[in-house]
N, C-alpha and C positions, 0 to 999 in steps of 0.2 A: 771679136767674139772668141770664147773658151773653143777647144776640141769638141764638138757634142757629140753623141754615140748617132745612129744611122737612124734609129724610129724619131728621137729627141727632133733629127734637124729636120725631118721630113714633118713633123707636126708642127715646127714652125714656121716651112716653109707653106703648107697647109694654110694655117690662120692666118700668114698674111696675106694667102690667095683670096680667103673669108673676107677680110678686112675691106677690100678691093671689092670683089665681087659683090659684097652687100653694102656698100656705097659708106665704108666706116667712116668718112672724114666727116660724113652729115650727120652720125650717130648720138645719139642721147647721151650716154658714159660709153669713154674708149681709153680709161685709164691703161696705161701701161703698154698699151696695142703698139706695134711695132719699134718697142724700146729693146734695149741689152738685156731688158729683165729676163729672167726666163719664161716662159710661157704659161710656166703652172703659176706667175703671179700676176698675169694679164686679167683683167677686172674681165668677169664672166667664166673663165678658166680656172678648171681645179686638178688637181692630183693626187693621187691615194699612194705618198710614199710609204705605206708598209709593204705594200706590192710591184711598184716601179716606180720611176719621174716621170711617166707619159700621162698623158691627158686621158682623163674619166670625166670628164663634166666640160659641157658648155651652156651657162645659164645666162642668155640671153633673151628673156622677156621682153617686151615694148620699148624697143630699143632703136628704132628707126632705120632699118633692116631692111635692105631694098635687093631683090632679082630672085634668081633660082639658086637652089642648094648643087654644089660643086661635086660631081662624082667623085672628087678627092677624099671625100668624108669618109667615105668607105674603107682609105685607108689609118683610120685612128682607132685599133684594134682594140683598145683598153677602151673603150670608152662605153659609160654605162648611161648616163644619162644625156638628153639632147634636150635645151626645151627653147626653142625658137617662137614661142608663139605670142599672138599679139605684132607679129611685126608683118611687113608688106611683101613677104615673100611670097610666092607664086610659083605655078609649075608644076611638071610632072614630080612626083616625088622619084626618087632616083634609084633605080634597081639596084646598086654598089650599096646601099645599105641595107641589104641583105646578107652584107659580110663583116656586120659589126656585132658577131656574135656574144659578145658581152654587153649588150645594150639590152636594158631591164625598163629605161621609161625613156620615153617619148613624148613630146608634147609641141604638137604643131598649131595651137588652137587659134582659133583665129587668122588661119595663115589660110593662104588660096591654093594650096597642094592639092593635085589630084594623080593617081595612076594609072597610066594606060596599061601599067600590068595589075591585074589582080592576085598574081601569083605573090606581090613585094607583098601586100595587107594580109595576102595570107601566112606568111612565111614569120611576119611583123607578130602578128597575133599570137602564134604560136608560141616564140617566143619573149616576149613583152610581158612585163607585169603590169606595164600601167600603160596604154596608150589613149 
């Protein structure tokens, strides 16, 4: 693998935690997932090079998506859109995205998320465009 700079390795090291933890070897599309590629060209994975090469999008819809979302997530500070839904995930939704303060949509739909903090939906709401 290249040199990659310090957010680059840590979002890869990230999605392949994702990979793993939402049971990707059973997944619907998993083009690219844990290749040499770089990340911003893993099917589901996007990036907005006018701005940086880190990760703004993960658009994994009904993709057979199995456990809880990774407090890791929190660290993909670019990232604007999330949409997981439709898939079998489950669980507290995770206080650590609270600090993805560029994140503008959301979309859990379908998914079995709940918080025991009500402070995350508030905090979500506030800044969300689309949840």
């Amino acid at each position: 693998f290249p040199t990659l700079p310090a957010q680059q390795l840590l979002e890869r090291y990230i999605m392949v935690a994702t990979y793993y933890q939402y049971d990707g070897p059973n997944w619907i599309v998993k083009n690219g997932w844990l290749s040499e590629l770089e990340t911003c060209n893993w099917i589901g994975l996007s990036c907005d090079h006018r701005e940086s090469v880190n990760i703004d999008q993960i658009n994994a819809p009904n993709n057979g998506m199995k456990s809880s979302m990774l407090t890791e997530m929190g660290l993909l500070t670019d990232l604007r859109h999330l949409n997981l839904s439709g898939n079998e995930v489950k669980g507290p939704l995770i206080s650590e995205i609270g600090l993805l303060t560029k994140l503008t949509r959301l979309d859990l739909g379908k998914s079995r998320y709940s918080s025991e903090h009500g402070l995350v939906w508030y905090m979500l709401g506030t800044c969300l465009a689309h949840v």
